[in-house]
VOMARKOL-737516 format. One record per residue: x, y, z of N, C-alpha, C in turn; residue number from 1. Coordinates in steps of 0.02 Angstrom, whole numbers. Layout:
BEGIN
      n_X      n_Y      n_Z     ca_X     ca_Y     ca_Z      c_X      c_Y      c_Z   num
        X        Y        Z        X        Y        Z        X        Y        Z   NUM
...
This chain:
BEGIN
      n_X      n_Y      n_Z     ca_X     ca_Y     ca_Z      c_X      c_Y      c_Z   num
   -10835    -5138     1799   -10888    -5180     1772   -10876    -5253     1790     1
   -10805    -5267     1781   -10799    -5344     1809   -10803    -5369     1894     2
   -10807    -5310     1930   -10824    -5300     1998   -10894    -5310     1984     3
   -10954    -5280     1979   -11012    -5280     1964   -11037    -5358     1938     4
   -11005    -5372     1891   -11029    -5436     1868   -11006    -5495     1904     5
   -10959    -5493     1955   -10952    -5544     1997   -10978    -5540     2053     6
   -11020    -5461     2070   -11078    -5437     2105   -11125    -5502     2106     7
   -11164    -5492     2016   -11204    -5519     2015   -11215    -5624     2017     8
   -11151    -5635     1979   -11135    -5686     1986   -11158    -5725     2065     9
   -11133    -5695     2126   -11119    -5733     2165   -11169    -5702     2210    10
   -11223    -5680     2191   -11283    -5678     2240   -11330    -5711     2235    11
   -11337    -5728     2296   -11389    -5790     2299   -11324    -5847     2338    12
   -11267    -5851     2322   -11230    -5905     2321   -11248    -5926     2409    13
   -11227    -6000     2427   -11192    -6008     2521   -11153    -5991     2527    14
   -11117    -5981     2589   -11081    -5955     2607   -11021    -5999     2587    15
   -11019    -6069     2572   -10973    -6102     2551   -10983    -6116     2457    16
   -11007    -6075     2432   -10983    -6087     2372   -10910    -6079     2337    17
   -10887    -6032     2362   -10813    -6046     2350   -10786    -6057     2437    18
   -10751    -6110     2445   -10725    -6132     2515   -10687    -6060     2552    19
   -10707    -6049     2609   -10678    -5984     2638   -10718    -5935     2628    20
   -10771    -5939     2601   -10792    -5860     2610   -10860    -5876     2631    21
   -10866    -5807     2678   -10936    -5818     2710   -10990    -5766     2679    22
   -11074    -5785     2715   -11115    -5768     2679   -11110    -5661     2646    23
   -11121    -5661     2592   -11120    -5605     2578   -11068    -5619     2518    24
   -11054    -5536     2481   -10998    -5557     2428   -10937    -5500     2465    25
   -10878    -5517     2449   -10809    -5469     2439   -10792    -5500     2513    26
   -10820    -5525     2546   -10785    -5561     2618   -10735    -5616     2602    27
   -10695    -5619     2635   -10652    -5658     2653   -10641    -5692     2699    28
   -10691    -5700     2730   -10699    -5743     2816   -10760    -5792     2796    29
   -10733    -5870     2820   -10793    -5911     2809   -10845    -5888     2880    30
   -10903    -5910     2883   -10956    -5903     2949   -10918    -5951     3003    31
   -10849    -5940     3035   -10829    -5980     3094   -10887    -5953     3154    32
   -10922    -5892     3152   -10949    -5874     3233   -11023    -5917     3216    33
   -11039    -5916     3172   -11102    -5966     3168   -11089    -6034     3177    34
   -11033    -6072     3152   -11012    -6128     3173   -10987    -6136     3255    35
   -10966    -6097     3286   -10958    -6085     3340   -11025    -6064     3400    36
   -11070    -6070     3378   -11126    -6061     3408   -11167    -6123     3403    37
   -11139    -6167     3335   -11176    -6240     3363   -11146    -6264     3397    38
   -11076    -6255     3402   -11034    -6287     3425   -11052    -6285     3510    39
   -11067    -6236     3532   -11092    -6222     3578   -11184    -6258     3615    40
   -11219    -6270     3562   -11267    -6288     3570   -11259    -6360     3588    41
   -11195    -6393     3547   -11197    -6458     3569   -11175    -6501     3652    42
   -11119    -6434     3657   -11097    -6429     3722   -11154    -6431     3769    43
   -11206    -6380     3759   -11246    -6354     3809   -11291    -6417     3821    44
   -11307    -6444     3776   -11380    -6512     3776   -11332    -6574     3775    45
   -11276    -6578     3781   -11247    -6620     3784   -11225    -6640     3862    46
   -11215    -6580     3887   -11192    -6552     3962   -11268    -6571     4021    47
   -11310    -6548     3998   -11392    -6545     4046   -11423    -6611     4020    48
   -11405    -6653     3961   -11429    -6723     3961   -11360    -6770     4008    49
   -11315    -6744     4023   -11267    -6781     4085   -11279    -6758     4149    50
   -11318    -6711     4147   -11348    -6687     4195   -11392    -6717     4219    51
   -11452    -6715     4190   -11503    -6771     4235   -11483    -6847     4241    52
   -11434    -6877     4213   -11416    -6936     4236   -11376    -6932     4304    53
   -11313    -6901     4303   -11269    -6872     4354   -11322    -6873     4430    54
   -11390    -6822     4420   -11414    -6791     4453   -11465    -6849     4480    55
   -11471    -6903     4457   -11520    -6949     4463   -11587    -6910     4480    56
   -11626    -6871     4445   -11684    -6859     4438   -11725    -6893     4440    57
   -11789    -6908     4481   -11814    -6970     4477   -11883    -6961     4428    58
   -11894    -6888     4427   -11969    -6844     4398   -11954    -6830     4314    59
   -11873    -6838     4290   -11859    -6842     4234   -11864    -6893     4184    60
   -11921    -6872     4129   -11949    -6939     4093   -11875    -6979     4041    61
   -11804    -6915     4036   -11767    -6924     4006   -11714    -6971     4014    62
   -11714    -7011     3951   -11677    -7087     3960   -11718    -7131     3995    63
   -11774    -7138     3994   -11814    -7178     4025   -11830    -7247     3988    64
   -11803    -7257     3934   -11821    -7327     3886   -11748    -7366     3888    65
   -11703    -7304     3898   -11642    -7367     3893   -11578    -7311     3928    66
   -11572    -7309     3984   -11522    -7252     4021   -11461    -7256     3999    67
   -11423    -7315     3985   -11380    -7330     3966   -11377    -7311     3902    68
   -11400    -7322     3843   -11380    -7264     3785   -11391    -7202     3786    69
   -11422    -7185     3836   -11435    -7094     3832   -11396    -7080     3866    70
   -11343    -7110     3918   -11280    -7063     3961   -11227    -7086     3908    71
   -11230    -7131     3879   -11181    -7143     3808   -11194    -7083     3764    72
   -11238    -7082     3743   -11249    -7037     3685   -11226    -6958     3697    73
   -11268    -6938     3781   -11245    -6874     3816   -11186    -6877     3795    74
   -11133    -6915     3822   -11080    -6907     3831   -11016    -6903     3783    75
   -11048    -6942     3721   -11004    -6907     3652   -11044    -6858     3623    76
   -11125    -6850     3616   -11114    -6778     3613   -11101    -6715     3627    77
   -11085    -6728     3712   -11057    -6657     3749   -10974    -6675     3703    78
   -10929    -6720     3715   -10878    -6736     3701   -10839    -6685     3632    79
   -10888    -6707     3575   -10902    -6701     3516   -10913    -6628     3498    80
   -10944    -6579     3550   -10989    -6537     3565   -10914    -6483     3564    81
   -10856    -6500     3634   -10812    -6470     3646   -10719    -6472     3608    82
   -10746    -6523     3558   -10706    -6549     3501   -10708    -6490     3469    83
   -10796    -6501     3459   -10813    -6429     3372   -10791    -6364     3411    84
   -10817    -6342     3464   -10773    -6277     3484   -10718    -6257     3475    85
   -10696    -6309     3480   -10581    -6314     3459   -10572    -6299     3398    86
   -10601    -6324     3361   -10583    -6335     3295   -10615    -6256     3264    87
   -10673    -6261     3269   -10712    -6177     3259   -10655    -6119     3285    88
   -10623    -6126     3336   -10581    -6072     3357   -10520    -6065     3321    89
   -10490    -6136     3310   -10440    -6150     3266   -10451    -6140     3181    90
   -10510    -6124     3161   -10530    -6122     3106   -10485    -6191     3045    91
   -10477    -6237     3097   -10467    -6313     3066   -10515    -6352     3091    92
   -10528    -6394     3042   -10533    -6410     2966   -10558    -6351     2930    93
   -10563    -6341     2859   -10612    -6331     2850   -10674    -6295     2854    94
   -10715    -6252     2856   -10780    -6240     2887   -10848    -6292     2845    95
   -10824    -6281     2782   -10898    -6330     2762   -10861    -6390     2769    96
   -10837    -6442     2800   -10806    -6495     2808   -10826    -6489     2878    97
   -10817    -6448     2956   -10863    -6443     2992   -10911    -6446     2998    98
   -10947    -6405     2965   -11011    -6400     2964   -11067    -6465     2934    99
   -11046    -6501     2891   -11069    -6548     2875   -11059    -6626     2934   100
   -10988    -6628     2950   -11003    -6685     3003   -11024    -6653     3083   101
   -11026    -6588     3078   -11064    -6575     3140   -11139    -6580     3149   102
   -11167    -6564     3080   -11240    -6589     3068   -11252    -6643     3074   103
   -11205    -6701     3027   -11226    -6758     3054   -11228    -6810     3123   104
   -11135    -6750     3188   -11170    -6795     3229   -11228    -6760     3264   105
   -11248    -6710     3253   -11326    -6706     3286   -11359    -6729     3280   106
   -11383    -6746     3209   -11441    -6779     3183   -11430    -6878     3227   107
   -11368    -6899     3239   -11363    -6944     3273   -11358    -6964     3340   108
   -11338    -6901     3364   -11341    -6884     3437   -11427    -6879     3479   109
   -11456    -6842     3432   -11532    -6803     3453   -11575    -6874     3438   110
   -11537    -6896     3383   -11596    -6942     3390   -11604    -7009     3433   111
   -11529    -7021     3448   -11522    -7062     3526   -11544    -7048     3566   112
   -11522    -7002     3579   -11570    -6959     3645   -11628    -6966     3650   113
   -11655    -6963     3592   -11727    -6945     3609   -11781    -7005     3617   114
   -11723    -7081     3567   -11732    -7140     3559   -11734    -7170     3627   115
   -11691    -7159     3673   -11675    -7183     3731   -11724    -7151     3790   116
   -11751    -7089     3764   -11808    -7078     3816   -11872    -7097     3788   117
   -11893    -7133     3758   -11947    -7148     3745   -11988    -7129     3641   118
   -11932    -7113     3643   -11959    -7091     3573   -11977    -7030     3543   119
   -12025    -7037     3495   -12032    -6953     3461   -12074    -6917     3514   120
   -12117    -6961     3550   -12167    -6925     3603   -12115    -6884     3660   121
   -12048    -6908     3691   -12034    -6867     3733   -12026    -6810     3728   122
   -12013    -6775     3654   -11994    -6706     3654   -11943    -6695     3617   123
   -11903    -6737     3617   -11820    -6721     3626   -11827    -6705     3543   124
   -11859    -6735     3511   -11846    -6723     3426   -11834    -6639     3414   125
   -11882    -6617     3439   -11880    -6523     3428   -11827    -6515     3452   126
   -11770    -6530     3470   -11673    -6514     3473   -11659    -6528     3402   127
   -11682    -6554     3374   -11666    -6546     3288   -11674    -6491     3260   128
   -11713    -6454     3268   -11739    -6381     3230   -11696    -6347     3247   129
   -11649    -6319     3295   -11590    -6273     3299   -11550    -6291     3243   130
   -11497    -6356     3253   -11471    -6376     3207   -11445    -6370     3129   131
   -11534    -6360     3141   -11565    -6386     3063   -11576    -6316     3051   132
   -11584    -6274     3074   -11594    -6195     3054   -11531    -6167     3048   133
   -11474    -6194     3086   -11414    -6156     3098   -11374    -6194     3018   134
   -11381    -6230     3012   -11349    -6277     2950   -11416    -6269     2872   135
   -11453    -6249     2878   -11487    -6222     2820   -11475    -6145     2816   136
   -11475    -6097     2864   -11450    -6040     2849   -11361    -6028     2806   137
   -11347    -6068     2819   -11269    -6079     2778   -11265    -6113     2722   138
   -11307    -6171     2701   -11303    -6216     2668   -11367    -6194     2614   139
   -11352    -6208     2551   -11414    -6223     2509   -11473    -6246     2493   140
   -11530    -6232     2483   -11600    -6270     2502   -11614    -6334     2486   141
   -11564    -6348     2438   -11567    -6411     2419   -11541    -6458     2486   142
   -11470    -6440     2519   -11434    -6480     2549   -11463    -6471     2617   143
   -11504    -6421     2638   -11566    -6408     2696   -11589    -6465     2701   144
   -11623    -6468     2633   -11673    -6509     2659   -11648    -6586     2661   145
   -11598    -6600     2636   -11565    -6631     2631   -11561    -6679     2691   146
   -11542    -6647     2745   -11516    -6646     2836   -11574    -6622     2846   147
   -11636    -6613     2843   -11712    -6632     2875   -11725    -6687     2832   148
   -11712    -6718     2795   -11744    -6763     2769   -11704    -6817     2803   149
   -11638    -6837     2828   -11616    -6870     2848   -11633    -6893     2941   150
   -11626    -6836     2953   -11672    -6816     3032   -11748    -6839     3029   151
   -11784    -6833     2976   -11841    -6854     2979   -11846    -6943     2979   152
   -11793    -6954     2933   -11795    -7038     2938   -11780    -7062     2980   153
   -11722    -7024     3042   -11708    -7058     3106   -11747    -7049     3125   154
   -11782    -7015     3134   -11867    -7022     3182   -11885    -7088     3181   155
   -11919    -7089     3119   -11968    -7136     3105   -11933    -7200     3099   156
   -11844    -7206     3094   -11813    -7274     3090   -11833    -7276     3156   157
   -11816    -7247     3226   -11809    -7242     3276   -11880    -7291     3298   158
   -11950    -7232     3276   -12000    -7288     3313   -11998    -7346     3284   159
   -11982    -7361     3212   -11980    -7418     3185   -11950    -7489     3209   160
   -11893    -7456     3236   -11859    -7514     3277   -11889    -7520     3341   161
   -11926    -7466     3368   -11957    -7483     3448   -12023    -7506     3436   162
   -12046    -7498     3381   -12111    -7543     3359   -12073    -7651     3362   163
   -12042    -7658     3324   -12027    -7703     3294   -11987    -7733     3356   164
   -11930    -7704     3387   -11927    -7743     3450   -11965    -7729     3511   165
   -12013    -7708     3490   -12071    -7715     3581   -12037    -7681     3619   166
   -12011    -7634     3619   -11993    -7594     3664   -12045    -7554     3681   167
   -12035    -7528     3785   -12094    -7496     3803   -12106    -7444     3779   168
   -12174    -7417     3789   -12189    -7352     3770   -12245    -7371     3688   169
   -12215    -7414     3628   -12233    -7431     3601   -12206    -7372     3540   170
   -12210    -7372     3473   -12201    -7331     3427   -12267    -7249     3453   171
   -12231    -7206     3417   -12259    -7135     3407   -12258    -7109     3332   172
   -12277    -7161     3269   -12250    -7125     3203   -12283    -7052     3188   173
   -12352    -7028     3220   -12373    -6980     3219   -12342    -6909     3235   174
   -12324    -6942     3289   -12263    -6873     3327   -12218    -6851     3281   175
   -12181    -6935     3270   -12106    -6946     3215   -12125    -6904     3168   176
   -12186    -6911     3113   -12202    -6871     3067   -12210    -6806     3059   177
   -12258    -6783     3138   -12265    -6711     3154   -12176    -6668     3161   178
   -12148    -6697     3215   -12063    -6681     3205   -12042    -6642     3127   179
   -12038    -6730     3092   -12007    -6707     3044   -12048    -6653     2984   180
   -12111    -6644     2993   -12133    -6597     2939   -12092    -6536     2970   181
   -12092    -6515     3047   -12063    -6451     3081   -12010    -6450     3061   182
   -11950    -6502     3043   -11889    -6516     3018   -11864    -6489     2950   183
   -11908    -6492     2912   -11927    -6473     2837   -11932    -6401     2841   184
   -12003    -6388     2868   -12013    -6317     2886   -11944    -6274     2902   185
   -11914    -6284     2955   -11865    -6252     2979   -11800    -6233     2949   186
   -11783    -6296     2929   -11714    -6318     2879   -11747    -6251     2822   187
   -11790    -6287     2793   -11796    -6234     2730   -11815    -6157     2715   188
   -11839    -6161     2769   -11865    -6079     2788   -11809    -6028     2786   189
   -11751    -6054     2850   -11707    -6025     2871   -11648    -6014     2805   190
   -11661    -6071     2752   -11607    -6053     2702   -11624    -6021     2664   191
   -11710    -6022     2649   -11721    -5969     2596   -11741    -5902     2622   192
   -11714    -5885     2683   -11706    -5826     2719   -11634    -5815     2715   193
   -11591    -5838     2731   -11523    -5842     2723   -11489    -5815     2633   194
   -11535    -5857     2613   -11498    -5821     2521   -11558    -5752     2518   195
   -11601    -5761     2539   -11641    -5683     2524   -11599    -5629     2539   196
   -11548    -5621     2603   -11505    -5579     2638   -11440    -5587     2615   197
   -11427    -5651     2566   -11372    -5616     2526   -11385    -5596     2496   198
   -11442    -5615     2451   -11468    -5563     2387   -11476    -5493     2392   199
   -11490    -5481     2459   -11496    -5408     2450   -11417    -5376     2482   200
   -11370    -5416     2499   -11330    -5397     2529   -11282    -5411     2457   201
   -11281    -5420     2409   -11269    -5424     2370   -11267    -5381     2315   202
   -11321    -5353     2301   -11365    -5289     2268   -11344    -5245     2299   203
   -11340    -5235     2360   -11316    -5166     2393   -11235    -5154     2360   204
   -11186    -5222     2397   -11139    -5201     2357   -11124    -5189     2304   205
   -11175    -5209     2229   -11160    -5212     2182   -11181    -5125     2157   206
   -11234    -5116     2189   -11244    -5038     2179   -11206    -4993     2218   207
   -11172    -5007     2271   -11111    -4960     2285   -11036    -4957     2245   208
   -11040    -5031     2203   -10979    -5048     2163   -11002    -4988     2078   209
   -11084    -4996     2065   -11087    -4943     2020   -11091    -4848     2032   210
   -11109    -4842     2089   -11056    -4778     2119   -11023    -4759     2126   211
   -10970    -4789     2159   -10885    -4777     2155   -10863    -4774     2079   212
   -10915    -4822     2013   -10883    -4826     1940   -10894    -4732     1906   213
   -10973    -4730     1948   -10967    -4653     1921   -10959    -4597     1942   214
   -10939    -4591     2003   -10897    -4552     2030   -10818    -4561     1999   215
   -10802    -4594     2004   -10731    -4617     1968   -10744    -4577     1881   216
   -10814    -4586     1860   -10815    -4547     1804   -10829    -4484     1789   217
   -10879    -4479     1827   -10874    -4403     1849   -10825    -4359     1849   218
   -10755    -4381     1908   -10725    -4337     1932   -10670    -4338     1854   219
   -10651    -4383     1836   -10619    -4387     1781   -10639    -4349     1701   220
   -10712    -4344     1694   -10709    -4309     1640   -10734    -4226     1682   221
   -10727    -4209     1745   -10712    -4149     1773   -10657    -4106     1762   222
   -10604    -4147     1785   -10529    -4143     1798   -10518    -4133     1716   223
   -10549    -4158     1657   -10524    -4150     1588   -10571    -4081     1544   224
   -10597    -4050     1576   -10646    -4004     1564   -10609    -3946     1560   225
   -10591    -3911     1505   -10564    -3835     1486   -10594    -3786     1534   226
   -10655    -3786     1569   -10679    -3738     1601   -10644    -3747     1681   227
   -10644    -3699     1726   -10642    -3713     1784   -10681    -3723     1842   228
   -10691    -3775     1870   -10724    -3809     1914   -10708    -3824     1996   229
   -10721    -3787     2030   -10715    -3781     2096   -10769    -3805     2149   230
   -10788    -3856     2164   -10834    -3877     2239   -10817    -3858     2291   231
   -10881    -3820     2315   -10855    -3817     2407   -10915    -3837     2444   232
   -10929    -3855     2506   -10959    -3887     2555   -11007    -3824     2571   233
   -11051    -3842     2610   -11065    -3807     2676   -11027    -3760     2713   234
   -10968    -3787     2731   -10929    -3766     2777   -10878    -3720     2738   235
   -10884    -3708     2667   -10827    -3701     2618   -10766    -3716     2611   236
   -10778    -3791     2644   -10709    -3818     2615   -10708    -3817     2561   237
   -10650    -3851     2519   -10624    -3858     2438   -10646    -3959     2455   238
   -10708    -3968     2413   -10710    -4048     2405   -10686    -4058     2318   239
   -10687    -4014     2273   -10660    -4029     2215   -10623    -3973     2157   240
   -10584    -3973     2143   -10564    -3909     2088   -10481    -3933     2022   241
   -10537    -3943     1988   -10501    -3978     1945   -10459    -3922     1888   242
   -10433    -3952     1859   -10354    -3933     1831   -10362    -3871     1822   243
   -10403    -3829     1763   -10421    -3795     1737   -10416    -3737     1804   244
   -10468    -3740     1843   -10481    -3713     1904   -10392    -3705     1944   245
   -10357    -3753     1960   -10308    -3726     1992   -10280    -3682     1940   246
   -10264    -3692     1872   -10223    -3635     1834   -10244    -3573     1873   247
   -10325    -3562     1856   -10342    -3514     1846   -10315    -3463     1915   248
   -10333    -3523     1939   -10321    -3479     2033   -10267    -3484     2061   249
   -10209    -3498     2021   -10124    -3484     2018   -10126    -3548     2089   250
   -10131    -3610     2088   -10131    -3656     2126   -10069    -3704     2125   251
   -10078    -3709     2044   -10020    -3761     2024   -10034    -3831     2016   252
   -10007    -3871     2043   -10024    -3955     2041   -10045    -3949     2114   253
   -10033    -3928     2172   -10046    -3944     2237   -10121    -3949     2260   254
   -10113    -4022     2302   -10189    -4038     2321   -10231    -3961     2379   255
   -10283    -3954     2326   -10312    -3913     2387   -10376    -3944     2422   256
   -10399    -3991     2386   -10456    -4039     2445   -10464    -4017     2515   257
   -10510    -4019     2533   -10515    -4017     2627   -10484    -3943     2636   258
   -10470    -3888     2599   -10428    -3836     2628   -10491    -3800     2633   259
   -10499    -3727     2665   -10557    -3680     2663   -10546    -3615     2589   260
   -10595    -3624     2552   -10583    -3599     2494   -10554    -3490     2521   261
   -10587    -3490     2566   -10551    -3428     2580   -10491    -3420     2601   262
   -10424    -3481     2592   -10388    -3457     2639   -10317    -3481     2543   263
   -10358    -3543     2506   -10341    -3539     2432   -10352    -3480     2382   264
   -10414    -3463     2396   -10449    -3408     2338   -10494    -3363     2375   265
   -10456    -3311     2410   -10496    -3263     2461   -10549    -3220     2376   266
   -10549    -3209     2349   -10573    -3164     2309   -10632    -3231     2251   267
   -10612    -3271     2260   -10660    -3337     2235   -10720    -3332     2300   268
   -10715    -3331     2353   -10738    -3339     2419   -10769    -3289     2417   269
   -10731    -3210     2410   -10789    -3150     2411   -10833    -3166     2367   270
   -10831    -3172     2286   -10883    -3194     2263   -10935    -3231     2258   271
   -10905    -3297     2277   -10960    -3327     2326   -11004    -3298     2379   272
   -10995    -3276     2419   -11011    -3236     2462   -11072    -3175     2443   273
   -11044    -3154     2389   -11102    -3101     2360   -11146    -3139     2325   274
   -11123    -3197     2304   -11180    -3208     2252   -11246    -3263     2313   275
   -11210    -3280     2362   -11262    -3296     2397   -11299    -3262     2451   276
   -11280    -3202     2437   -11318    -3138     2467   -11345    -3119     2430   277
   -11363    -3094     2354   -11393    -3102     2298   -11383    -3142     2232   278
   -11416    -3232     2262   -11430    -3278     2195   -11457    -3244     2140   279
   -11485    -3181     2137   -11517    -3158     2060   -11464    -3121     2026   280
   -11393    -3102     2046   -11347    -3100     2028   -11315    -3141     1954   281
   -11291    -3123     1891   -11264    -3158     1870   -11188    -3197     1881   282
């Protein structure tokens, strides 16, 4: 029962409600392969935004307001990108101590990026929504939205400052806004999908934790039963035959489980045998 009730206790929970354990209950592994997959994401967009600079693209609208902070920015977030891989493999620091400054340098990375190509209009903002889905599926809806709400303000700080210093292109707060509602959307969706699947991953265990309680009871007030009690399979193995039952069938204490009841109780076996050649048999 105290298995069961710490069933129920801890469904619904993140995966970091108690530090080290990942989503679901009775695990003992924090989510390192999910952290390891942003870790990866940062690498990857960190890697193909050093790419079109490297590559001098001339048809690429990216980094087009200020090149020089966007091969900066590329370049500690690929940096940054192959840091978190290390550390994810090393399972140091931490995982929710990862996971939290890896969100934030995205949310500071993406939004350079996207600052340096022109703003919310280039595109680049929708590289937030991975992020933000991969770190709300782990994290709580509160702290989701938390990191879209923060992503949403670099947007809009972003055109704010390219409004205010005349920078080309001019502000996009429309875009900025459109972004961050998708930001919201995403972040929160993904977490209240994330606790829905512990909840039920939760319930499952908790109803296999009250099976094993009555089987465990079952077999126990079996085994204490004056009468004799013998299970066999399909196949007629011996799956149960409790105390009473071995007396009877001169067994002793020795396990007969898994044995074939004809080879324990050949004359238990004939009767069997007849009576399922005639069930109207008493």
């Amino acid at each position: 029962m105290g298995e069961t009730a710490g069933a129920q206790r801890q469904a619904g929970a993140s995966p970091f409600t108690n530090p080290g354990t990942a989503p679901g209950v009775g695990r003992a592994e924090a989510p390192w392969g999910a952290l390891g997959l942003l870790a990866a994401y940062r690498v990857a967009v960190g890697l193909l935004a050093l790419g079109t600079v490297w590559g001098r693209w001339g048809w690429s609208p990216l980094g087009e307001r200020d090149p020089g902070l966007f091969a900066a920015a590329a370049a500690v977030y690929a940096a940054l990108g192959l840091l978190s891989v290390a550390t994810a493999a090393l399972h140091r620091p931490p995982a929710r101590l990862q996971l939290h400054l890896g969100l934030l340098a995205d949310l500071a990375a993406l939004v350079l990026l996207a600052h340096a190509s022109g703003g919310a209009r280039s595109g680049l903002g929708v590289l937030l929504v991975v992020p933000l889905v991969g770190g709300g599926s782990l994290l709580g809806p509160e702290r989701a939205v938390l990191y879209a709400a923060l992503a949403s303000l670099g947007l809009l700080g972003a055109e704010a400052w390219a409004w205010l210093a005349g920078l080309p292109g001019g502000p996009a707060f429309t875009q900025a806004g459109l972004v961050g509602v998708g930001c919201f959307a995403a972040a929160g969706g993904a977490s209240l999908l994330a606790r829905r699947a512990r909840d039920s991953e939760a319930l499952a265990l908790q109803r296999g934790i009250d099976l094993a309680n009555m089987r465990q009871l079952a077999d126990y007030v079996v085994q204490r039963m004056q009468t004799g009690i013998v299970v066999v399979d399909g196949a007629g193995r011996i799956r149960l035959a409790n105390d009473s039952a071995r007396h009877l069938l001169g067994l002793g204490q020795e396990s007969c489980q898994g044995h074939p009841l004809a080879e324990r109780a050949p004359a238990l076996q004939e009767a069997l045998e007849a009576w399922r050649a005639r069930p109207d048999l008493p």
